[in-house]
C-alpha positions as CSV (number, residue, x, y, z in Angstrom):
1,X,-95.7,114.4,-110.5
2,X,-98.6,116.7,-110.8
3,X,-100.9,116.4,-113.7
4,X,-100.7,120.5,-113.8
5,X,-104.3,120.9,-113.7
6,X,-105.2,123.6,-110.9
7,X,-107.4,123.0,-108.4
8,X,-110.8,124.5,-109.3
9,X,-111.5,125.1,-104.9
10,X,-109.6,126.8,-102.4
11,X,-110.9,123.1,-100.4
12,X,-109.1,121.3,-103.4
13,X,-105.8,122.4,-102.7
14,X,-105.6,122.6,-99.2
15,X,-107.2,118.8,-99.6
16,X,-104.0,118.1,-102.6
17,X,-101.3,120.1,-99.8
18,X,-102.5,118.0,-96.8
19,X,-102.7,114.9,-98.8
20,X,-99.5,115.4,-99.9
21,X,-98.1,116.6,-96.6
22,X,-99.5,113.2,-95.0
23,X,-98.0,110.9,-97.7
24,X,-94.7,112.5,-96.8
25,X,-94.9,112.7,-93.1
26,X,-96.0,108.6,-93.1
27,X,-92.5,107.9,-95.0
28,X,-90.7,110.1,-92.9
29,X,-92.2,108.2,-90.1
30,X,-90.9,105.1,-91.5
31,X,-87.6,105.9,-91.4
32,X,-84.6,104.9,-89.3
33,X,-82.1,107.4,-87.1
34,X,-79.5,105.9,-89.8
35,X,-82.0,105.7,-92.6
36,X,-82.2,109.7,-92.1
37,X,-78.8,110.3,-92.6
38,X,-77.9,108.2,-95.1
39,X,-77.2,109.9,-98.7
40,X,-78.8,108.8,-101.6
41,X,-76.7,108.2,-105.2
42,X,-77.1,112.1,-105.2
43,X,-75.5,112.7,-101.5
44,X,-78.4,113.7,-100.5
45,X,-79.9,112.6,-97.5
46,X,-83.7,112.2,-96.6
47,X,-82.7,115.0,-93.3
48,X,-81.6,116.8,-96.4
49,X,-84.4,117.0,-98.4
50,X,-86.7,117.6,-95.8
51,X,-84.5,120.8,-94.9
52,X,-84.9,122.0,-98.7
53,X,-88.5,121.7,-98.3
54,X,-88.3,124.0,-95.4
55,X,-86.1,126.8,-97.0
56,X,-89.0,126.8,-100.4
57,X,-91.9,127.0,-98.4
58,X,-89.9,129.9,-96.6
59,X,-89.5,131.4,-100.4
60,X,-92.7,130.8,-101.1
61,X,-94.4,132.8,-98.3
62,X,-91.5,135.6,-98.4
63,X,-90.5,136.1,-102.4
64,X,-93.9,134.7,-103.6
65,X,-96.6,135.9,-101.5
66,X,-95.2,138.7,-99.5
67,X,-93.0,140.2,-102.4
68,X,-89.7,140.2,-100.4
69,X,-86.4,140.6,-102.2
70,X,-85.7,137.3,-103.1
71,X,-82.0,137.9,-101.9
72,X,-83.5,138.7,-98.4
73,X,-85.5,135.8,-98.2
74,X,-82.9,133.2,-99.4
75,X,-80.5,134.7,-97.7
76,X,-77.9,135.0,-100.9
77,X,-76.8,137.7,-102.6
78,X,-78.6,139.8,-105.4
79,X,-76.7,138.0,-107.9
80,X,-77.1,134.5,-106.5
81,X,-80.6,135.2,-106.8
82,X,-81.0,137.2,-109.7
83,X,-82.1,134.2,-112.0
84,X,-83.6,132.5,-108.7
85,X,-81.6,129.2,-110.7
86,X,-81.8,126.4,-108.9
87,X,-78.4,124.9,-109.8
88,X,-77.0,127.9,-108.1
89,X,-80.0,128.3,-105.3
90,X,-79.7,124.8,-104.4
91,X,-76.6,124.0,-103.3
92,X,-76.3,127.4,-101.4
93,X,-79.3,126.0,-99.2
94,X,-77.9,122.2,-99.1
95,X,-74.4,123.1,-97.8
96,X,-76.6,126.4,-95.4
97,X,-78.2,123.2,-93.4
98,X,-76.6,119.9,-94.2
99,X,-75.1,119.7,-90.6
100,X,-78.2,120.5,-88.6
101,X,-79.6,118.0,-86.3
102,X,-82.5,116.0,-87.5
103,X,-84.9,117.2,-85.2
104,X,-84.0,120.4,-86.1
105,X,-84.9,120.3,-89.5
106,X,-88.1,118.7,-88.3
107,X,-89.2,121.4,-86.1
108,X,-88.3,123.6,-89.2
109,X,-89.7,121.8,-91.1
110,X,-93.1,121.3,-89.6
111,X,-93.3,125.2,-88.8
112,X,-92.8,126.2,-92.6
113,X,-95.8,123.8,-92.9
114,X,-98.2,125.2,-90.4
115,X,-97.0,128.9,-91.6
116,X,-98.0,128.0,-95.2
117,X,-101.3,126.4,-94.1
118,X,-102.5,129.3,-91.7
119,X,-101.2,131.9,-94.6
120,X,-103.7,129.9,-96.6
121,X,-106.3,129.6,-94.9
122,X,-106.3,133.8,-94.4
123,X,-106.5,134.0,-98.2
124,X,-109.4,133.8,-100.6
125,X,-109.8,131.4,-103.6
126,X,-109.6,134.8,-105.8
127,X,-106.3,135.9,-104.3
128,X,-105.2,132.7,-104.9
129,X,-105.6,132.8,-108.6
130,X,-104.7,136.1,-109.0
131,X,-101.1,137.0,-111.4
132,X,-98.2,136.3,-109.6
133,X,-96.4,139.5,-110.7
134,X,-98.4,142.4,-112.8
135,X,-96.5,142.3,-115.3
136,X,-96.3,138.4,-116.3
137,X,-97.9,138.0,-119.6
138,X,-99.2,135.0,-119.2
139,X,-100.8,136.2,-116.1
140,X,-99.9,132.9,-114.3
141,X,-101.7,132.6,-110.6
142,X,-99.9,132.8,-107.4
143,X,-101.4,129.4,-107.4
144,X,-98.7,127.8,-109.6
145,X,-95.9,128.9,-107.0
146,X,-98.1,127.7,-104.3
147,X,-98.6,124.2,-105.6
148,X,-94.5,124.0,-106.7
149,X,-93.3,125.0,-103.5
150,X,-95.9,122.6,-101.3
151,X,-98.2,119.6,-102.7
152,X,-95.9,119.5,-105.9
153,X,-93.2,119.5,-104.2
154,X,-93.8,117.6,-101.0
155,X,-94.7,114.4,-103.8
156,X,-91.4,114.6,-105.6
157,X,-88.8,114.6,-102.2
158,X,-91.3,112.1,-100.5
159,X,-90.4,109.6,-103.8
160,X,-86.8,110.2,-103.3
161,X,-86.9,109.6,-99.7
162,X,-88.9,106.1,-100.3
163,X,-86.4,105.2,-102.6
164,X,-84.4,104.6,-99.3
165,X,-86.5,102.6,-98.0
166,X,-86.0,100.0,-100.8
């Protein structure tokens, strides 16, 4: 993972997001049709990993950056989502698009991406490392989110989906 040091540019991270986007789109392209659907030892496939990174980078530019309920953007209810956990997020989301074709989640998936990038690029460097919420006390940039839900994120499900390949 991460070695949780922020990037000091608004070039660094989109350099660490498309880095991390490539690595991940170069195993993807590795993979078989049956390599795609075949479940890990979590039953998990790579199809459904890719489709969680959709629905987070939807949570990140809805919840996190344009301050939407986070009910309305997961699509749960206010008490699914009122300790945004992921044991009970996640497996909402996994059953929500475990039967959807491949290149589905693909398209998905690659839209959420461009979305986040051109949202990006609109921002500044400042916004960027601006509090998250007003009233965090730790005053924690929207930049923490931003790496979780893309770069951060991206690296973790791209090392479960190469463990397939082996």
């Amino acid at each position: 993972m991460a070695d949780n040091s922020l990037p000091g540019t608004k070039a660094e991270l989109i350099f660490q997001i498309d880095h991390e986007w490539s690595k991940l789109m170069d195993v993807v392209g590795q993979l078989s049709p049956e390599q795609m659907l075949t479940p890990d030892e979590g039953g998990w496939t790579p199809k459904d990993n890719l489709a969680h990174l959709t629905v987070w980078m939807n949570i990140l530019l809805g919840y996190h950056l344009d301050r939407r309920p986070a009910h309305e953007v997961a699509g749960v209810t206010p008490e699914q989502a009122a300790d945004w956990d992921f044991e009970v997020m996640n497996p909402i989301f996994f059953e929500r698009h475990r039967h959807e074709p491949v290149e589905q989640v693909l398209d998905e998936l690659n839209q959420a991406y461009e979305q986040v990038r051109a949202r990006l690029d609109s921002m500044s460097f400042e916004d960027l490392m601006k509090p998250r919420r007003e009233d965090d006390p730790e005053k924690r940039p929207i930049l923490n989110w931003i790496l979780g839900d893309t770069s951060e994120h991206f690296e973790e499900h791209r090392e479960t989906i190469e463990r397939t390949l082996n």
